[in-house]
N, C-alpha and C positions, 0 to 999 in steps of 0.2 A: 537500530543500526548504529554502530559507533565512527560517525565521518570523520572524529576527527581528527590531525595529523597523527601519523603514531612514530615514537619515538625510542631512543636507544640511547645509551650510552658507550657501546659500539661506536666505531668509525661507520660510517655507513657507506656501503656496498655502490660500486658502481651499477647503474642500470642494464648494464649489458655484463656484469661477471656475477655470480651466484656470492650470499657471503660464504666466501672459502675459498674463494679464484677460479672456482669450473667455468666454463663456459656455461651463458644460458642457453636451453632450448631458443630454436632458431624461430625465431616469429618476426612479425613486419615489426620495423624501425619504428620510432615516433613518429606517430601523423602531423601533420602538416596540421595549423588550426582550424576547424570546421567553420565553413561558410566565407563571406565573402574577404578581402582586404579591407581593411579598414579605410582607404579614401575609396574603395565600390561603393563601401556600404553609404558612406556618407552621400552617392552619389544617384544612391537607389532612389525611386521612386515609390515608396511605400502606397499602399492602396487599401483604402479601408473597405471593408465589407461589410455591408449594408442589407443588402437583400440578395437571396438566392435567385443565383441566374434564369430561373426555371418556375421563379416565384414559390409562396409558400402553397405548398399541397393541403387540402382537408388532411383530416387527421378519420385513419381509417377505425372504426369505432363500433363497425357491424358486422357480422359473418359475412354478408354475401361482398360488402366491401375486401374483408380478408381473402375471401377467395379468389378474388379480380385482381388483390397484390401477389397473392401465391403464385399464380400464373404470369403478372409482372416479373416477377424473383426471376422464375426458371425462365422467363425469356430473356435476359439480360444475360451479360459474361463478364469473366475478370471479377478483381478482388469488389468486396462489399466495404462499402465504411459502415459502423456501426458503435452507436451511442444508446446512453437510456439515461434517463433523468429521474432522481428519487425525489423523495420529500423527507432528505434528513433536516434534523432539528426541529418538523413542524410534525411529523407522522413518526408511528412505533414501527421500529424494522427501516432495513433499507429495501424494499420491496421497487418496482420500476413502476413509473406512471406515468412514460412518454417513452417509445421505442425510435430510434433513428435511424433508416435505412438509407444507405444511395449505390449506384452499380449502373459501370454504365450500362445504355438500355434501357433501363429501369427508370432509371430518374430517385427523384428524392421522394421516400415514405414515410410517413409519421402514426404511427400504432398508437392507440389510447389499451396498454394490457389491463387498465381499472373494468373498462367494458368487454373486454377480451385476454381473459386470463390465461387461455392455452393458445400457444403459439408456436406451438410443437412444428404444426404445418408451414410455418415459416422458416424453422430452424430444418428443417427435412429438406427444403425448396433450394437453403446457403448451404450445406453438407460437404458440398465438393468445393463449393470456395473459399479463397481465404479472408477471413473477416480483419479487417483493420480499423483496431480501436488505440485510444490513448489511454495509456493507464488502464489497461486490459483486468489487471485482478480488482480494481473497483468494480467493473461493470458486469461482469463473470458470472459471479453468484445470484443476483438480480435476472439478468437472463436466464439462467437455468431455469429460476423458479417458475419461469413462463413457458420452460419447454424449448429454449433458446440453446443449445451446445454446440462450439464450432469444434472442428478438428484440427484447423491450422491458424493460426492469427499471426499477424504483425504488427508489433505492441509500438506506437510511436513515440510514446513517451519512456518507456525502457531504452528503443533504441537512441535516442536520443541521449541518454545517461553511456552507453555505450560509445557513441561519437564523441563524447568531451564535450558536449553542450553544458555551459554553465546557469542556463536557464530552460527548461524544460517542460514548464507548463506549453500545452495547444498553442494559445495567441502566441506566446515569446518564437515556439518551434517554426509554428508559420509564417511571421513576419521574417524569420532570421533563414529561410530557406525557399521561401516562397513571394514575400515579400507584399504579404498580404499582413492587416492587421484586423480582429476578431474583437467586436465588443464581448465582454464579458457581465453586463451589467445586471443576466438573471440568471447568474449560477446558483444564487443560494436563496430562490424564489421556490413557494410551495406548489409544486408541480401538482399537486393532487386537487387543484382547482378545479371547478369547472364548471363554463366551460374554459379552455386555458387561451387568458389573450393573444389577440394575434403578433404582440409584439413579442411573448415567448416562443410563441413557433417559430416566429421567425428567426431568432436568437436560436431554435436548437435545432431547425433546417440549418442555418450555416455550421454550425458543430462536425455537419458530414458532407457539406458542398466539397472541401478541399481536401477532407484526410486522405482517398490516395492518393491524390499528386502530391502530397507532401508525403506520405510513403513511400511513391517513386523517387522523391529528392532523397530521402532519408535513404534507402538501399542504397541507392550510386554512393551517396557519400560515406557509407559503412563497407561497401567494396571499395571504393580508394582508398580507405584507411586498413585494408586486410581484416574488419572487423565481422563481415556479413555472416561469415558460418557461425561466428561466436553468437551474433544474435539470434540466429536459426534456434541452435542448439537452446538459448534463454527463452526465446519465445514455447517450445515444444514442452519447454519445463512449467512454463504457465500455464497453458492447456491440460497437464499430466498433473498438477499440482491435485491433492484430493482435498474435501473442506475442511476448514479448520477443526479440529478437536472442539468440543465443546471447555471451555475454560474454568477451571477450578475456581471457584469461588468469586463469580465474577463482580458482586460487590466490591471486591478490593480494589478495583480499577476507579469507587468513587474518589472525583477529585479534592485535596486535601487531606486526605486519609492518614498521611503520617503527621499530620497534628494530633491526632487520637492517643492516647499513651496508655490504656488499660482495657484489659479483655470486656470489661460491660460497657465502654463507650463504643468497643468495636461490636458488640452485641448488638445495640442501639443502633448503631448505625446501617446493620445487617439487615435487623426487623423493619427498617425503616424503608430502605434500600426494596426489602423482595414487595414491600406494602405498597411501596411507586411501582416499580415493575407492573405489577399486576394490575393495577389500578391504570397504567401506561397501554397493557393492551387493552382491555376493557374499551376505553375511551380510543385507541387509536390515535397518541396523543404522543410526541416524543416527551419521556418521562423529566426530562428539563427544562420542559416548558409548565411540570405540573408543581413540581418543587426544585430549584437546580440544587446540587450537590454541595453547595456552600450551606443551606440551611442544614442540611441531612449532618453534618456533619457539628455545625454550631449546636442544636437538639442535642448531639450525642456529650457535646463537652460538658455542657451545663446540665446536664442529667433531672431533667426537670422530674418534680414526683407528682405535678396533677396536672391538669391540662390548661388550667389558669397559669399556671409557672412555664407552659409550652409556648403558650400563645405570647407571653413577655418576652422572649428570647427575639432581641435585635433582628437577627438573620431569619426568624421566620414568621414574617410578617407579611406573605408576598398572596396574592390571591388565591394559589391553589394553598398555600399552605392553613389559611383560613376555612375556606371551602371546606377544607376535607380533617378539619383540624381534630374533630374523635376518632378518624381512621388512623392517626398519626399521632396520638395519645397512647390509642390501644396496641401501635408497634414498641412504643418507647416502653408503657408498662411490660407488656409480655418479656421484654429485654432485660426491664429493672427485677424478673424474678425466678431468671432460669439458674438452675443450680451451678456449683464451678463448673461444674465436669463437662456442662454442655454452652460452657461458653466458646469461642473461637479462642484459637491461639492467635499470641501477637504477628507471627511470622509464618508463613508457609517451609516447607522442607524446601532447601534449593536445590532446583530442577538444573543440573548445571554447576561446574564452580563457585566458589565465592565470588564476591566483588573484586576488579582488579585491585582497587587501593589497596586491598590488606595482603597482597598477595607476598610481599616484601617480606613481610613478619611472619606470616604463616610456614610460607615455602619460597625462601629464596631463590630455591631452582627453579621455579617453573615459573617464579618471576624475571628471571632470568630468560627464559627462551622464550616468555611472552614478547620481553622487551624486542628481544633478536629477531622475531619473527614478524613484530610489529615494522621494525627500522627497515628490514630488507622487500616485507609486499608495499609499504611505502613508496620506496623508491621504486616498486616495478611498477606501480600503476602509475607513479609520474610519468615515467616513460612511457609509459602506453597512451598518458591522457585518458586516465578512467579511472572512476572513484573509486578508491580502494574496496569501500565495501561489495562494489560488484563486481569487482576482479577475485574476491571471496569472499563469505561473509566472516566479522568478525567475531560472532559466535562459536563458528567452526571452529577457528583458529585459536579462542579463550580455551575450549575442549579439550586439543588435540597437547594445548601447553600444557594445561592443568596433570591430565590423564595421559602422556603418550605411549603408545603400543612399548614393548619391550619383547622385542629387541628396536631401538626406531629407527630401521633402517628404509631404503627406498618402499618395497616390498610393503611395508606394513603402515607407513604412513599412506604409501596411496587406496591401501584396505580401508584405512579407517577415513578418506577423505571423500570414498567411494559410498563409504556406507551411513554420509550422512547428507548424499544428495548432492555433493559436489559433479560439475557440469565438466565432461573431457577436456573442454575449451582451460576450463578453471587450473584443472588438473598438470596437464602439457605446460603451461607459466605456474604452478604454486607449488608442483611438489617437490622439487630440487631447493627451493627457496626454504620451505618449511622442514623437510631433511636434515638439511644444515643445521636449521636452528635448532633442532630436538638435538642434536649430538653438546657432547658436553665437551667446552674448551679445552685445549692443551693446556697443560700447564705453565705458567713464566708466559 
């Protein structure tokens, strides 16, 4: 996502006139800043959170345990908080290795899905309610894989992006609304332990002691600011979201990659790349912890031609790289003797416009209404207190410059603003704005 300010050479546009002088679409004023005055807060009693009120729960880890929570679930009412803890950077996949439930009624639950991988029964039991997570598309895909799908969620850390909160992490959200503070000291501990110490449970019982009362503070404060349908609508879209595409050539995401500057380095680094992968789930092993991608990459520059001349290369001296050092000879040869034709290209086709920098030189015009249409969501999302990027994305917006409908008038910019996922919420504040900016100035 592109935060950062965006700019014009334009006068820029009142927050309340379109540029062009129409009136905006009538929406609430600028909110008020979320949360408390500044000598409250100084005045607040902050409370740290230490152990769950209700103490740490065993961690349910057997059928017949699961079915005594399933019957927990459906006895309880009201929204669910719900977390899950992986083991990235220690384990292959984001897969879940700690489930976290709480509702009142219910009380707090802690699911081992290592010893219970279908959870169907549990996700059937929450169906009709609403689950409240932070950071809902982290945790999404991971539950599903357990059989976990809600229907309605209230994402607190979106909505929070939504309020103008300039810090948005859990701890930050709850201290600053709740006035509680959350150690964080085993967010990036291997969950796949076991069995998992008490002082991690205890750390990811608190994770869901508080999230709905700080979803109840979060609403109120998203209905005083006119914001709550808005986030209705964002949440619904997170739920409705489908999984990602699988990714074209996903070695290209190895880090350093554009130090590479010829197809057989990037070949090398390909063969090297799918040789970790594989070797990654094999072991069950996050593939960075088996080689990290500064070696994958060093190997490819210095194009070693025997495995004596691999094993020299500075950067890959690290113990898996040793370990496995003819599995990782025999990716770099296979690399040093595929023919052109089936080497990779340096660049993929763009999926998308060019890069904004060139846009000047290429196509002034549509450098041009990028600019415009940059200066004027700018300033509408000042005014709202909400970061541009989720007032719309600015993908949409590089698109609609690059490519606009013709004729681009109301009519067809909101076709094409419709048909790339834009939220009505989005729509009702960006289409008058973007309108504008597709039209080409008067003359003088």
């Amino acid at each position: 996502m592109d935060g950062v300010p965006l700019t014009d050479d334009d006068e820029e546009p009142s927050p309340t006139t379109e540029a062009g002088g129409a009136p905006l679409p009538d929406v609430p004023g600028p909110p008020a800043e979320p949360g408390d005055e500044p000598e409250a807060v100084e005045e607040r009693l902050i409370v740290r959170l230490d152990a769950p009120r209700d103490g740490v729960p065993p961690v349910v880890a057997d059928p017949a345990a699961l079915a005594a929570t399933v019957s927990a679930l459906l006895a309880g009412h009201g929204p669910v908080a719900v977390d899950a803890e992986r083991a990235s950077g220690h384990r292959y996949g984001q897969r879940a290795f700690l489930v976290q439930l709480r509702r009142a009624g219910t009380g707090t639950v802690l699911i081992d899905p290592a010893a219970l991988p279908d959870l169907s029964a549990v996700g059937a039991a929450l169906a009709d309610a609403e689950w409240v997570l932070h950071a809902a598309s982290q945790d999404l895909p991971c539950l599903a894989e357990v059989g976990m799908r809600p229907v309605t969620v209230f994402d607190t850390e979106l909505g929070s992006r939504l309020a103008g909160f300039s810090r948005v992490g859990l701890a930050a959200v709850v201290e600053q609304l709740l006035g509680f503070t959350l150690a964080k000291e085993h967010s990036a501990v291997d969950w796949s332990v076991r069995p998992l110490p008490e002082p991690w449970l205890r750390y990811a019982a608190l994770d869901v002691e508080v999230l709905v009362d700080l979803r109840d503070a979060l609403a109120e404060e998203l209905d005083r600011q006119g914001k709550l349908g808005w986030a209705r609508e964002e949440f619904a879209a997170v739920v409705a979201a489908p999984p990602p595409a699988p990714r074209q050539d996903p070695w290209r995401r190895t880090s350093g990659l554009h130090r590479v500057r010829t197809r057989r380095q990037l070949a090398i680094v390909r063969e090297l790349w799918t040789s970790r992968e594989a070797l990654a789930r094999e072991l069950d092993v996050s593939p960075g912890r088996i080689v990290p991608d500064a070696s994958l990459v060093e190997a490819a520059l210095a194009q070693p031609t025997s495995q004596r001349a691999l094993s020299g290369v500075t950067a890959f001296t690290g113990r898996g790289s040793r370990r496995h050092l003819n599995r990782w000879y025999e990716a770099v040869a296979r690399a040093a003797t595929l023919p052109e034709s089936e080497l990779p290209p340096l660049h993929l086709p763009a999926d998308g416009p060019p890069p904004a920098r060139i846009w000047a030189e290429r196509d002034p015009a549509a450098a041009a209404r990028l600019s415009r249409s940059r200066a004027a969501l700018t300033a509408r999302a000042d005014g709202l207190a909400l970061p541009v990027e989720n007032l719309i994305s600015p993908d949409i917006v590089r698109r609609l410059a690059w490519t606009p409908p013709e004729p681009a008038d109301e009519a067809s910019v909101e076709a094409f603003l419709r048909a790339h996922g834009v939220r009505d919420w989005q729509v009702h504040l960006t289409l008058p704005l973007l309108t504008a900016a597709m039209a080409v100035p008067a003359a003088g």
